[in-house]
C-alpha positions in Angstrom: 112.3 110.4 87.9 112.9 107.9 90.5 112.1 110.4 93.7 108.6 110.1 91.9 108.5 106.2 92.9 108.6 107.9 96.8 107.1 110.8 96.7 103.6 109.9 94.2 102.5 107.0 96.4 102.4 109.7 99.4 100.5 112.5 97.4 98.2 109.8 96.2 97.7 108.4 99.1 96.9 111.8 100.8 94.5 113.3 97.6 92.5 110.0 98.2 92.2 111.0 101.6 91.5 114.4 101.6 89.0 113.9 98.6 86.9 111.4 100.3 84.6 110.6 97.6 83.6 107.5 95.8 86.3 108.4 93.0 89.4 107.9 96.1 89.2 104.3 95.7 89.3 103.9 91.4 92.2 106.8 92.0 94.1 104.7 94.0 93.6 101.8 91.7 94.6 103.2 88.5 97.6 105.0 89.9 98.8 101.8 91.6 98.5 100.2 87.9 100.3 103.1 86.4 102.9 103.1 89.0 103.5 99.3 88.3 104.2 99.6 84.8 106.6 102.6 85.4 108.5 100.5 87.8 108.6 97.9 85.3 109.8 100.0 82.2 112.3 101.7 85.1 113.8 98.2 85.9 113.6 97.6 81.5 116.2 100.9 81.6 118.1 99.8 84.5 118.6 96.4 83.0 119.6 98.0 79.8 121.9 101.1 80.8 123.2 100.1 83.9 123.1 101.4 87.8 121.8 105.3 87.8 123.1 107.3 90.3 120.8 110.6 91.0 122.3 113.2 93.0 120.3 116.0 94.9 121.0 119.8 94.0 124.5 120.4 92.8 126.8 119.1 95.5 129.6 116.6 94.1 128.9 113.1 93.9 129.6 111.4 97.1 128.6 114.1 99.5 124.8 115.1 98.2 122.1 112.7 99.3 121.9 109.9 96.5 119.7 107.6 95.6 121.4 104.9 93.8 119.3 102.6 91.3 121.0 98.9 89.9 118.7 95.7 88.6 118.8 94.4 92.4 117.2 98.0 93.8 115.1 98.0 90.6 113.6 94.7 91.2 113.3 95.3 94.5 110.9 98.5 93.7 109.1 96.4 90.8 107.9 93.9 93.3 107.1 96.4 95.5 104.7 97.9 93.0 103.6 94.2 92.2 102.2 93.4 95.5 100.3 96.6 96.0 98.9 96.5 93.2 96.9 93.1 94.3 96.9 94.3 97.7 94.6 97.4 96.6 92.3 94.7 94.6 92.2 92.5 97.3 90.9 95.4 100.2 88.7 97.3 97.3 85.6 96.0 98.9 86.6 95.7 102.5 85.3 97.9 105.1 88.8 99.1 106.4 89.6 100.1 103.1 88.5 104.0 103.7 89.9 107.3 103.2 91.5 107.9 106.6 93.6 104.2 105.3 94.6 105.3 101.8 97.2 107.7 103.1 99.6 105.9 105.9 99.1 102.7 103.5 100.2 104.1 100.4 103.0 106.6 102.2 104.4 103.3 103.1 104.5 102.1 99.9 106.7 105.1 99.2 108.8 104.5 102.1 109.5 100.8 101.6 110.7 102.1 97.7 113.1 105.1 99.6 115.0 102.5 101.4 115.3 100.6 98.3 116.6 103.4 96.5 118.4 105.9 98.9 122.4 105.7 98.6 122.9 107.4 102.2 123.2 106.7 105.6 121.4 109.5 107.1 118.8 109.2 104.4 118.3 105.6 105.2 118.1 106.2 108.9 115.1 109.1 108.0 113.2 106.4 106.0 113.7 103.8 108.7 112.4 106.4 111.5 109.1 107.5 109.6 108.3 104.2 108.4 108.2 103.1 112.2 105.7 105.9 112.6 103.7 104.6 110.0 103.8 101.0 110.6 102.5 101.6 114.2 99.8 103.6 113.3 98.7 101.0 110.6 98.8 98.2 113.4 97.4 100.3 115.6 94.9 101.2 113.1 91.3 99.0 114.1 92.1 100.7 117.8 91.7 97.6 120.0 93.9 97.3 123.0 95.7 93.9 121.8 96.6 96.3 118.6 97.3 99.4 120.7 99.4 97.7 123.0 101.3 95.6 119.9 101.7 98.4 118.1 103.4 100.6 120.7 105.8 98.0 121.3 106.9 97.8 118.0 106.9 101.2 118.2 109.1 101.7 121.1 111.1 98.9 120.5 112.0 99.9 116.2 112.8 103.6 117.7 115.5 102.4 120.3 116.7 100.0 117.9 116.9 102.6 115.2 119.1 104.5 117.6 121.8 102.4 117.5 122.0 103.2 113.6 122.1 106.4 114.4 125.2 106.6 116.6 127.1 104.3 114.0 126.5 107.0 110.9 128.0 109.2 113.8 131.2 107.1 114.0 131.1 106.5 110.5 130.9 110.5 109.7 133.5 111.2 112.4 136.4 108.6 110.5 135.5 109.5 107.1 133.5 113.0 106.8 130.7 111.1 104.2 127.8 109.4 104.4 127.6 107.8 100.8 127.3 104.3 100.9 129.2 103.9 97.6 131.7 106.3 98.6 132.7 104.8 101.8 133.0 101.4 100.5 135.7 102.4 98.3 137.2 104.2 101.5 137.3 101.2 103.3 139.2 99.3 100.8 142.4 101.3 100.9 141.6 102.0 104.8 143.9 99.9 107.1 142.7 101.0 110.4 139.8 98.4 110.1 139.1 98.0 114.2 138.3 101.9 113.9 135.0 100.4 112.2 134.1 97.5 114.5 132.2 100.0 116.4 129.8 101.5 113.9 129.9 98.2 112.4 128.4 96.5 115.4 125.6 99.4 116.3 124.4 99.4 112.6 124.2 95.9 112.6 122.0 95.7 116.0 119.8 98.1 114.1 119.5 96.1 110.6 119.2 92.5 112.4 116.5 93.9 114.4 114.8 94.9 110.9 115.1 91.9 109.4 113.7 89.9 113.0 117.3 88.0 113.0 117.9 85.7 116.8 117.6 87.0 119.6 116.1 90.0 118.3 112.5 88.6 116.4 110.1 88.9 119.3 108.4 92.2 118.1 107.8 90.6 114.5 104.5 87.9 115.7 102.8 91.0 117.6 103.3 92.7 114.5 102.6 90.9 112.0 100.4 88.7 113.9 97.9 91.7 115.8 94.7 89.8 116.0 92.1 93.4 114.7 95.3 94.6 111.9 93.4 94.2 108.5 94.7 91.3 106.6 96.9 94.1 104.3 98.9 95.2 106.8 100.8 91.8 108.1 101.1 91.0 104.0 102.8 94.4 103.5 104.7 93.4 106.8 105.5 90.1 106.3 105.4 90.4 102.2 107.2 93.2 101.6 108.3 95.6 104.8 110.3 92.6 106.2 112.4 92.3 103.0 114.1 96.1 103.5 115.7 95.2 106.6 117.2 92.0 104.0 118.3 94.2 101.9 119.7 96.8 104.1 121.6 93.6 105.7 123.0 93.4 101.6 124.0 96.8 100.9 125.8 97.4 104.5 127.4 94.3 104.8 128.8 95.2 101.1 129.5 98.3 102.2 131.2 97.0 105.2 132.8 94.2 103.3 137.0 95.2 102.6 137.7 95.8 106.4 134.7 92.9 108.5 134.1 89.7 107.4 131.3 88.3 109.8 130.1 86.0 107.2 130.3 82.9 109.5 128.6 84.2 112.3 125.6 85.3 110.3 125.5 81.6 108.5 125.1 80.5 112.0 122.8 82.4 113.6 121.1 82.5 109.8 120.3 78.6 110.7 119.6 79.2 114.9 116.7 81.9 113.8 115.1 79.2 110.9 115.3 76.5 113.8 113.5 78.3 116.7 111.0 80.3 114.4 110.2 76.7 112.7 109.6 75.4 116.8 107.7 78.3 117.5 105.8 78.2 114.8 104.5 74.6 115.3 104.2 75.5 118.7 101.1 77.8 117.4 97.3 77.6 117.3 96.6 81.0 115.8 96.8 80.8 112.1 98.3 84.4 111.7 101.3 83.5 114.4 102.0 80.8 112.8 102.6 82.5 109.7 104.7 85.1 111.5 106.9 83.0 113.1 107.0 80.9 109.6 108.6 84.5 108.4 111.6 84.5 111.4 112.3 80.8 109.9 112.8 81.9 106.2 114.5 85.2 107.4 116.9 82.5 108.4 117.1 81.1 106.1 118.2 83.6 102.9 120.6 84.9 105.9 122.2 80.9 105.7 122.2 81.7 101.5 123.3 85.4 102.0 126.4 84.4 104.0 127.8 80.9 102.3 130.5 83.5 100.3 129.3 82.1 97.2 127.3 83.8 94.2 124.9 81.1 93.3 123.8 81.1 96.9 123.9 84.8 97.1 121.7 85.0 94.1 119.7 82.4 95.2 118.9 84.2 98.5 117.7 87.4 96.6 115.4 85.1 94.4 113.8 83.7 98.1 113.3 87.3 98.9 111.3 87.6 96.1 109.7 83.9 96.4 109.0 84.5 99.6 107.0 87.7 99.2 104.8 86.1 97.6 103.7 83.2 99.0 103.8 84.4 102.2 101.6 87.7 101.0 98.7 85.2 100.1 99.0 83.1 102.6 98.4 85.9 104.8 95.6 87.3 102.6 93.8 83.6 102.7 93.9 83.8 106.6 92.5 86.9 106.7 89.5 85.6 104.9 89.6 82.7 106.4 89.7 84.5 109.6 86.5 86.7 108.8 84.2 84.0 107.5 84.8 81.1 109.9 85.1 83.7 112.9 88.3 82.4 114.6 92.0 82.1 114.3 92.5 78.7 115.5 93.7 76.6 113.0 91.7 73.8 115.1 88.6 75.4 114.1 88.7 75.6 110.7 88.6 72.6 108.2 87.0 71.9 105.0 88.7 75.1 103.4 89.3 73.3 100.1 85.9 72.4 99.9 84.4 75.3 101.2 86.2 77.6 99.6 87.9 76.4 97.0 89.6 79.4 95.2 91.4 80.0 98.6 92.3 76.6 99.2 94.1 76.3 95.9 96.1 79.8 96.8 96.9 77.8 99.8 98.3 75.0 98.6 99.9 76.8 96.1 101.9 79.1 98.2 102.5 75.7 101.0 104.2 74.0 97.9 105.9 77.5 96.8 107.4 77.6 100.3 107.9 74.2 101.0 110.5 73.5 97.8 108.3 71.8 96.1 109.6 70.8 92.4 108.1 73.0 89.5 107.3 76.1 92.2 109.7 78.8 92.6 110.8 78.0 96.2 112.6 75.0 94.8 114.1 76.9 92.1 115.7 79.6 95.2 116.7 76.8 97.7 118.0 75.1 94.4 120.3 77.8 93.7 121.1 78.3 98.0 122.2 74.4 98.1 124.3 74.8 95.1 126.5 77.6 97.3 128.3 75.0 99.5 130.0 71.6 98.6 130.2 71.1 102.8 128.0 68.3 103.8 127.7 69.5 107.4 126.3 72.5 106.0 124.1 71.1 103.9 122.6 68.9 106.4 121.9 72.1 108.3 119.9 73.4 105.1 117.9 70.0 104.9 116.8 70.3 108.7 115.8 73.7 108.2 113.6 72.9 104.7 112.7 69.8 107.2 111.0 72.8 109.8 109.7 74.5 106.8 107.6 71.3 106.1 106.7 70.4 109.6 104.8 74.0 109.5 102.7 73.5 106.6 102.0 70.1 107.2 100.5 71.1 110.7 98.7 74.4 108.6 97.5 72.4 105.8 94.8 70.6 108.2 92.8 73.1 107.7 91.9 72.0 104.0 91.1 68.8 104.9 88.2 67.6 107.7 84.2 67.5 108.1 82.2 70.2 106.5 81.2 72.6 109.3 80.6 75.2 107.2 76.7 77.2 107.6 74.9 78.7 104.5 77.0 81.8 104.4 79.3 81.9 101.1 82.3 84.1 100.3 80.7 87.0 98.8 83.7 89.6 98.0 85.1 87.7 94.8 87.6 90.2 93.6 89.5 89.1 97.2 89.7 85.4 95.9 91.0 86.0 93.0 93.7 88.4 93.8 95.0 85.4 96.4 94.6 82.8 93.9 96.8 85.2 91.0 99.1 85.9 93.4 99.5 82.4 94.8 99.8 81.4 90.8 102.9 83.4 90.5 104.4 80.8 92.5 103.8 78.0 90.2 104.8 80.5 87.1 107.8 81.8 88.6 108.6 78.2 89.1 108.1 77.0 86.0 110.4 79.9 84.5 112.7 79.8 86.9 115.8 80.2 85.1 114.4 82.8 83.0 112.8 84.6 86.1 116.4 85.1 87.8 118.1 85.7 84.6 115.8 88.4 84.0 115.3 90.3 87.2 119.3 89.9 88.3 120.9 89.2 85.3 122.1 85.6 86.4 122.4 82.6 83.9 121.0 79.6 86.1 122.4 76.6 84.9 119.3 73.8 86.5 120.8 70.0 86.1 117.8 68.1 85.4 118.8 65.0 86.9 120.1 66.7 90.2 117.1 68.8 90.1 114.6 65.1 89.6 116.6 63.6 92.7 116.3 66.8 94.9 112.4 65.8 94.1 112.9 63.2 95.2 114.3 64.1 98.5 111.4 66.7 98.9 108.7 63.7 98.8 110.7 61.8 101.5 110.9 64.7 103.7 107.2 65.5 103.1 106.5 62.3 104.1 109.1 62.4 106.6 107.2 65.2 108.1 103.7 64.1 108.3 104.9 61.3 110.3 107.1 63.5 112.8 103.9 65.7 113.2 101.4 63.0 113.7 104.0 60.7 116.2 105.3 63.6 117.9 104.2 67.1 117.7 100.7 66.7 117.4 101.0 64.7 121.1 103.8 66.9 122.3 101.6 68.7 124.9 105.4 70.3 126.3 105.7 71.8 122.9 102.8 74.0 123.0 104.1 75.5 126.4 106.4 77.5 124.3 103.5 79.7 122.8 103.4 81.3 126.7 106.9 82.6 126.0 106.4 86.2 125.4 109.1 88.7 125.9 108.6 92.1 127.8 110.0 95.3 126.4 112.7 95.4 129.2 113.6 91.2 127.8 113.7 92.9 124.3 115.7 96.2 125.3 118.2 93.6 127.0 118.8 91.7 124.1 119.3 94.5 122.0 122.3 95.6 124.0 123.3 91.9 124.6 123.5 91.6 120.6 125.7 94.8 120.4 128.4 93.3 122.3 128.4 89.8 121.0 129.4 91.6 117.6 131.7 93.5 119.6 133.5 90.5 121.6 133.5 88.4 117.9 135.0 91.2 116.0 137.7 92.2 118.8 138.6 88.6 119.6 138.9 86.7 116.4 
C-alpha cells in the first residue's frame, strides 16, 4: 500500500494533465483529500502496529529495495499530504494553476513522500536526482530569465552535490555488499574498522547538508525559494515541506552512521553559525520572499542545534520544529505571495497597512510570526520548549537565546508591514478561498500550540511533561526579548546602512562548487584528527 503514497500523486498529477478539462482541477482536489485521510489512517496503523518494512519482489530482507514505514516516516508523509492539500485550495483559482502545472507539482509530492519512505541508499539517491529535475523545472516554470537563470543553478549545483552521495553508496557497497539502511547500521555496530567509513561518511554528508541548506553550503536555497516569477506554491513546497527531507535524511544517516562517527559537536556548532548568519542576512533584506528564505537557513539551524544536543527531549523537540516550522513558514509564504500580487512589489518598504487592508492575511501573519517567534500558547514555544530542555549547559543555552533573539529581530523588521498609512486603491482581494487557506493554516499554529503535549505524544509517541511555572517564566523571557528586539532594530539595524551591504553578497557557481569540496574535507580533517 504505501508505494501508492508515491506512485498515485504522479498518475494523478499526469491524468489531470493529459485530460485538460474543467474536471482536472476538482480531480486533483478530491484525490489530494482522499490521499490525506489515507495517510492519516496509514500513520493510525503505524502508530498501532509498529514500523512496516515492505520489501520489493522476493529478494531477502536487507538486499531488495525497502521502503521502511515507523511513526516519524508516517508523520512525516501525513504532513506532507496536509500541506498539499491547502496548497491545492490555495492555487485553485490562480492562473498558474493549469494542466501543464498539475503534473511536476503533484509528481513532487510523490517524491518528497519516496524519500520519506525508501529504506535504501541507491533508492534515496534516485528520489534525490529526479526531484532536482522537478524542482528546477517548477522554478523555472513562469520562464523569466531571473527564474531560468535561478533555477539552473539549483539545478547544476543539487546535481554535483548529489554526486558526492553517489560515490559514498559506492564506498559503502564496496565494505559491506548492501545498501539497506537498517541493515548496515546493525553492520556498523559490530564493525571495528570505523575510519574505513569516514570516507563515505564525509561525501554523504556534503550531499545531505547541502539538502538541508546547512553553512557554508545555503546559497542556492534564497534563489530558490526566493525566484521573484515562481508562483507562491512552489517556495511553500520548498521552504514548507521540500527543505524538511534533506532534515530528515540528516536523521536517518546520521543514525545510520551512529555506532562507528560521532560528529554530534560539530553539527551543534555549525547548527548555531547557519541560525546566526541566515538571521543577519535575513535582516539584511528588502524583498519580502528573501527574507523569508534566509529566515528558513536560520531555523535549519536551528533543529540541527536540537538534533545534535545527544539528548531525546531535544531530539524530539527538533522533529516537532520540523513540523512547526512547515507550517508557519508555508503561510507566511503563501501571504507574501498575495501580498506580492495585490500591492505589486516585494519590498517590504512598500507595503503597510496589511492588517487593515487585508485583514484575514494579516491575522495568518501574525499568527505564523508568533508561531515562529516562541511565542507562549503557539506551537513554536512548545518545540523550542522541548529543544531548551536537551541541555543543562548555560553556555549553550545562551547560544539558543541569541539565536530565538535573531528569530525575533526578523519578524520584528517583517511585521512593519501590518502597521503604517493606508495606501491601499479601491482594488480588494477577490480570490477568497486563498485567504482562508492561509488563515487555517496559520491557525494550526495556535492549535498545535495549545495541544502541544498531546500533538507530540500523538504524532511521535513522546510524553511531554510542560512545567507550568518554567513554561510562565520562559514567557516571560520571550516578552523581554521581543521588546529587546524592537529596540535593537529601531537603534541599530534600521540605521545600519553597512548591514544592508550584505544583500550584494551573492555567490557564483564556481564560490558554491568551492565550498562544496571545502566542506568535504573539513569532515575529513575532523574525523581523521580528533
Amino acid at each position: 500500500m504505501h508505494y501508492l503514497f508515491i506512485l498515485l500523486p504522479i498518475l494523478i498529477g499526469l491524468i489531470a494533465y493529459i485530460a485538460k478539462n474543467r474536471f482536472s482541477k476538482p480531480l486533483l482536489l478530491i484525490f489530494q483529500f482522499i490521499y490525506l485521510v489515507f495517510a492519516f489512517l496509514s500513520f493510525l496503523q503505524i502508530k498501532n502496529s509498529g514500523p512496516q518494512i515492505i520489501d520489493m519482489g522476493n529478494v531477502p530482507n536487507g538486499f531488495a529495495i525497502s521502503l521502511y514505514v515507523d511513526n516519524i516516516s508516517a508523520a512525516f508523509v501525513l504532513l506532507t499530504a496536509l500541506i498539499y492539500f491547502f496548497l491545492i485550495i490555495y492555487a485553485y483559482n490562480h492562473d498558474y494553476f493549469e494542466p501543464q502545472f498539475f503534473f511536476p507539482f503533484l509528481s513532487l509530492e510523490g517524491l518528497i513522500t519516496g524519500l520519506f519512505l525508501s529504506g535504501d541508499l541507491f533508492n534515496l539517491f534516485i528520489f534525490l536526482e529526479v526531484s532536482t529535475v522537478i524542482v528546477s523545472i517548477l522554478i523555472m516554470y513562469n520562464k523569466k530569465e531571473q527564474a531560468v537563470y535561478d533555477g539552473m543553478i539549483y539545478f547544476f549545483v543539487n546535481v554535483l552535490g548529489s554526486s558526492f552521495f553517489l560515490f559514498g553508496i559506492g564506498f559503502i557497497y564496496k565494505l559491506f555488499g548492501v545498501l539497506d539502511i537498517r541493515s548496515l547500521s546493525k553492520a556498523m555496530e559490530i564493525f571495528t574498522l570505523n575510519d574505513s567509513v569516514y570516507v563515505p561518511f564525509a561525501l554523504m554528508m556534503v550531499t545531505v547538508s547541502l539538502k538541508t541548506a546547512i553553512s557554508p553550503l545555503f546559497s542556492w536555497l534564497p534563489k530558490a525559494h526566493g525566484t521573484p516569477s515562481a508562483p507562491p506554491v512552489i517556495s511553500a513546497v520548498l521552504s514548507g515541506l521540500y527543505i524538511k527531507s534533506g532534515l530528515y535524511l540528516f536523521i536517518r544517516i546520521s543514525a545510520m552512521y551512529s555506532p562507528a562517527v560521532q560528529m554530534d559537536t560539530f553539527f551543534f556548532y555549525l547548527g548555531f553559525a547557519t541560525a546566526i548568519i541566515g538571521a543577519v542576512m535575513s535582516f539584511s533584506q528588502t524583498d519580502i520572499k528573501l527574507i523569508l528564505s534566509y529566515s528558513t537557513v536560520s531555523q535549519v539551524g536551528l533543529i540541527f542545534m536540537g538534533l545534535n544536543m545527544n539528548s531525546e527531549i531535544a531530539f524530539y523537540g527538533s522533529v516537532f520544529h520540523i513540523f512547526n516550522h512547515a507550517i508557519f513558514k508555508t503561510a507566511l509564504f503563501l501571504a507574501a505571495g498575495l501580498l506580492t500580487k495585490y500591492y505589486k512589489t516585494r519590498n517590504i518598504h512598500e507595503m503597510n497597512s496589511v492588517l487593515k487592508n487585508f485583514p484575514l492575511i494579516g491575522y495568518s501573519i501574525i499568527f505564523s510570526i508568533l508561531g515562529i517567534t516562541g511565542a507562549p500558547f503557539f506551537n513554536g514555544s512548545i518545540s523550542k520548549y522541548m529543544i531548551a530542555h536537551g541541555t543543562d549547559n548555560l553556555f549553550a543555552t545562551l547560544l539558543l537565546n541569541i539565536v530565538n533573539l535573531g528569530t525575533i529581530l526578523i519578524f520584528v523588521k517583517f511585521s512593519v508591514i501590518l502597521f503604517g498609512n493606508n495606501t491601499w486603491g479601491k482594488e480588494k482581494i477577490k480570490d477568497r478561498l486563498s485567504q482562508y487557506s492561509v488563515l487555517i493554516v496559520s491557525s494550526l499554529a495556535l492549535l498545535s500550540g495549545l495541544f502541544g503535549r498531546r500533538v507530540t505524544e500523538f504524532l511521535f509517541d513522546y510524553p511531554l511533561t510542560v512545567d507550568s511555572a518554567e513554561y510562565l517564566q520562559k514567557g516571560f523571557v520571550y516578552v523581554l526579548m521581543g521588546l529587546a528586539g524592537i529596540a535593537l532594530y529601531k537603534k541599530v539595524i534600521q540605521q545600519n546602512k553597512w548591514l544592508f551591504k550584505l544583500t550584494q553578497i551573492e555567490l557564483t557557481f564556481n564560490g558554491i562548487i568551492t565550498f562544496l569540496t571545502g566542506y568535504f574535507l573539513l569532515l575529513l580533517t575532523i574525523l581523521y584528527i580528533r
